[in-house]
N, C-alpha and C positions, 0 to 999 in steps of 0.2 A: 574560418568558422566563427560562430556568436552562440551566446549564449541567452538567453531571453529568460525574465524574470517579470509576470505577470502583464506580458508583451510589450515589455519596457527594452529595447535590441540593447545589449551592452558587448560591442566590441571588444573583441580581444585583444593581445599584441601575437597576433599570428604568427609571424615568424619566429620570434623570440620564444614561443610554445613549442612550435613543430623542431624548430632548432637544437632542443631539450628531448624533447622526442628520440629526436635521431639517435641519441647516443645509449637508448637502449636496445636490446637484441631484438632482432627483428620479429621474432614469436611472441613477445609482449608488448610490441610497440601499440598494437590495436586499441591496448587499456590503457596506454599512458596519456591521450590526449582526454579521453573521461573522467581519469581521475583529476585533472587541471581543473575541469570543468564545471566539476562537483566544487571544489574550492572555492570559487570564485564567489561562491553563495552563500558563502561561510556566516557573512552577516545580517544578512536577510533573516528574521524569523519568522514562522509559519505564522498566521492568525489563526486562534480558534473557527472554530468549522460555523459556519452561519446556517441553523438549522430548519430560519426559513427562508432561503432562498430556492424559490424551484429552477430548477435547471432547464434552458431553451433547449429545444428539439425540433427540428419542422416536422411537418405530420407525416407526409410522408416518411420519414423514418421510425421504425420498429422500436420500440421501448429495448428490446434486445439490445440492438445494433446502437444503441445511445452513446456507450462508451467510446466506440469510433468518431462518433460527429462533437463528442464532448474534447477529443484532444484538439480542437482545431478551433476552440470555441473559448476567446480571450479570458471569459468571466472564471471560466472555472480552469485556466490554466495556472499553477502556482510557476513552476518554472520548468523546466526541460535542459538536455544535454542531445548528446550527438546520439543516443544511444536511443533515450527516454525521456517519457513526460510523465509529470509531477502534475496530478490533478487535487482539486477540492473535488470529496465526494459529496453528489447530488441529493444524497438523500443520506445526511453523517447520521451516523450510531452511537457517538462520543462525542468530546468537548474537539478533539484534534480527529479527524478522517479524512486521509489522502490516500491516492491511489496513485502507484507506479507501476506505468503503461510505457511498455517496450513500443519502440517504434515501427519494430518486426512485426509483421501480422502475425499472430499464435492464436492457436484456439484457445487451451484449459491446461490444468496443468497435467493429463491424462496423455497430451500429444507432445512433452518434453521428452529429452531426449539427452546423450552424452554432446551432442553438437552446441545445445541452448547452454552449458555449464558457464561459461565467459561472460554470460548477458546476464544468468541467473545471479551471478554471484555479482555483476556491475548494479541491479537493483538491490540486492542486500544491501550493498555501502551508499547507494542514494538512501536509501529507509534510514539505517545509521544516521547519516550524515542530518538527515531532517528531523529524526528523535531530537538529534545533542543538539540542535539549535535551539528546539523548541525547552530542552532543560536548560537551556542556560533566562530561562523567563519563570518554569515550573521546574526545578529541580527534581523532584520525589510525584513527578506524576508516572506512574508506570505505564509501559505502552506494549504491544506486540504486533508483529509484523507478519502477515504469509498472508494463503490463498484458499478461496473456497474451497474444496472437493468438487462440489458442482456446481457454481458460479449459476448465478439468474443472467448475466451479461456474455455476451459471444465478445472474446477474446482476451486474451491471457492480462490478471492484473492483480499485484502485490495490495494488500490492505495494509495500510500503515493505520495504527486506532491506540489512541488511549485507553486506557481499560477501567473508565469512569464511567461509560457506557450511561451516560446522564441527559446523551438528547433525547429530546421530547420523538422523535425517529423511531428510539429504540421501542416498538409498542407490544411485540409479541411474542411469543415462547420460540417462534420461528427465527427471527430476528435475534433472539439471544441465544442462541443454539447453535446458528452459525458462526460464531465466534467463540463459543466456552462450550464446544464437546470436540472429539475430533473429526468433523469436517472442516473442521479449520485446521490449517494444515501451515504450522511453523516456516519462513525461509530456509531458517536450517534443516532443519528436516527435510525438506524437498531438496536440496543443496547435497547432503549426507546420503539421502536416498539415492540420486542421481550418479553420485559419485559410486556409490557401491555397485548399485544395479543397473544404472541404465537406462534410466525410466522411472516411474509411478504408477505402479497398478492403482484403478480407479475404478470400483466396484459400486456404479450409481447406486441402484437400490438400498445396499447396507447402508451408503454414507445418508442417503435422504431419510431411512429409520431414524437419525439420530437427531431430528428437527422433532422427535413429538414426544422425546424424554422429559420428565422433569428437568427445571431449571436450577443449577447449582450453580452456588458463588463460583466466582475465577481464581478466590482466591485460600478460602478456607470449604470451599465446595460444600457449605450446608444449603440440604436442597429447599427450593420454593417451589412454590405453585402459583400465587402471587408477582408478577414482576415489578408493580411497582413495589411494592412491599423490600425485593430483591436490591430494589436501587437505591433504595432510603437504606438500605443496608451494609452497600459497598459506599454510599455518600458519609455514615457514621463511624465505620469499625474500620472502613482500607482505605478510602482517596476521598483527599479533601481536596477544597481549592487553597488551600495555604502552601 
């Protein structure tokens, strides 16, 4: 196996991995070679999100269907594992926006299930893993991690976003709302959900009501009507770039 970092191939020591592998039980061995793999990235840090670059597409593909032609597409791949890829979002909302894409085809988070719990919980610790890189440059930049309620893109993917929400992206009450009410829907949460129940009930309509509320901070929830107004708010009183 290899591990690739912005389609840069960096060879493992194969055996000397799988070797290590072995000596765990066999019910867990599936996650041991992901977790090596995550490591190996340890010193890589993310770059801020470049918020204008537009992302390639050929025409023939459906704005929907983007996210599928985006893993496979060198500019916006950060890195990947055996599991998953690590993208630069195409259109970032914040200073840091990546998205971790399972290599399993999935729909939404509507079609998980107690089977998906292994993979769910393998993108948790990539998300982890790529916050604490990125604090070791921004210590005190807050970030949160999960998945729409009802995603504009076909098929299943983690939002990893700083919560400075200061790209010039972020432009509409729509756009803020899907990240600071609950259609945005925590890893843990879906993680805790899944374990309990079994699934995620996914109630479209309710969740899309929740795009045309007023906009409250993420962090002391006074509400705006205004977004820029909103941003020069959280850029004074919760996240700076210091």
């Amino acid at each position: 196996p290899s591990y690739t970092v912005n389609s840069l191939k960096v060879t493992t020591a194969t055996n000397e991995i799988h070797s290590v592998a072995r000596d765990f039980p066999a019910l867990i061995r599936p996650f041991v070679l992901p977790l090596f793999l995550i490591k190996m990235s340890d010193d890589k840090i993310p770059p801020p999100s470049n918020p204008a670059r537009r992302p390639s597409r050929p025409s023939n593909v459906d704005w929907s269907e983007a996210l599928s032609h985006a893993t496979t597409d060198p500019e916006q791949v950060f890195e990947q594992d055996e599991l998953t890829v690590t993208l630069a979002d195409g259109f970032p909302k914040s200073r840091y926006h990546y998205l971790v894409v399972p290599k399993q085809d999935l729909g939404s988070v509507g079609d998980l299930s107690g089977a998906h719990l292994g993979l769910l919980e393998h993108m948790h610790r990539v998300a982890e893993n790529l916050v604490s890189r990125i604090h070791t440059k921004e210590p005190n930049l807050p970030f949160k991690f999960g998945y729409h309620a009802v995603p504009s893109l076909k098929r299943l993917h983690m939002h990893v976003v700083s919560q400075d929400f200061s790209s010039p992206r972020m432009r509409t009450r729509h756009h803020w709302n899907t990240f600071n009410t609950e259609y945005f829907m925590p890893s843990s949460l879906v993680l805790d959900t899944i374990r309990q129940c079994g699934h995620v009930e996914v109630d479209t309509d309710s969740y899309e009501t929740l795009l045309f509320l007023s906009m409250r901070c993420c962090f002391c929830r006074r509400t705006f009507e205004d977004l820029d107004e909103l941003k020069e708010h959280l850029r004074r009183r919760h996240v700076s770039k210091e």
